[in-house]
N, C-alpha and C positions, 0 to 999 in steps of 0.2 A: 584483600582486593575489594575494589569498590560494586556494588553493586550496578548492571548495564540498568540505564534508562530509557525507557522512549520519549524521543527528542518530541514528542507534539505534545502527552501526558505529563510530562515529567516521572509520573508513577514507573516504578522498578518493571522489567520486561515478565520477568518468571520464566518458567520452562520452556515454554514455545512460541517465541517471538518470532514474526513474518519479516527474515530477510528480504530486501530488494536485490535484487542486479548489483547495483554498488555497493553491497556489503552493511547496509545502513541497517539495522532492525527496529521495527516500532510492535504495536500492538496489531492486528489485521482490524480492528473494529477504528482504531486511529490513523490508520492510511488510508482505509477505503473512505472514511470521513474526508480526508486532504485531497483524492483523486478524485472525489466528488464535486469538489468546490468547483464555481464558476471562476476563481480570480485567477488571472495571470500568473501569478507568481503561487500559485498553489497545483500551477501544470507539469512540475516537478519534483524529483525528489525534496524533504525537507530542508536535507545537510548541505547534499553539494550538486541539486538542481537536476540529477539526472533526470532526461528527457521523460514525464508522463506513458509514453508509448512501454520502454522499459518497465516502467511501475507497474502497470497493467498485466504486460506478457509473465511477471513473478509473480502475480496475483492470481489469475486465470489456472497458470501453471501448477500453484498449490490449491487451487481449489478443486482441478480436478484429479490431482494425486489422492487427494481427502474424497471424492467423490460429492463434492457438497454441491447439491444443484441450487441451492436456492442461494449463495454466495454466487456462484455463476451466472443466475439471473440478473443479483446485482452489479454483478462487472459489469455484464455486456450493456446495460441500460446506462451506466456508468460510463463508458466508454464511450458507445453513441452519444448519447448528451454531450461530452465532449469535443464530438470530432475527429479521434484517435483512431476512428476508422472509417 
């Protein structure tokens, strides 16, 4: 079996890759890079466009299962810049 990659890296996932909502997995340091971006077309999932809002709520979600406040700082600044709330 072939090794999972992350669709924005290319590079192999490893252990603990940040699923989205629609089952897609990347790196978390390579999503929160794409859900940061200003461009249109980067206000979704990578594969199959799932709405940015979704991206966010699995984001947020594991970051505070993790208890990590300073990933949670970066969402929510993330998210406001965007709009998404």
């Amino acid at each position: 079996m072939e090794p999972q990659c992350c669709s924005i890296c290319l590079d192999e996932l490893g252990a603990a890759p940040h699923t989205l909502a629609c089952g897609h997995a990347f790196h978390t340091d390579c999503i929160l890079a794409w859900a940061r971006s200003d461009s249109v077309h980067h206000a979704r999932c990578p594969v199959c466009r799932e709405p940015r809002a979704l991206v966010a709520d699995t984001l947020v979600a594991s970051a505070m299962a993790a208890g990590d406040l300073r990933l949670l700082e970066t969402l929510s600044a993330a998210i406001q810049k965007a709009g998404v709330i």
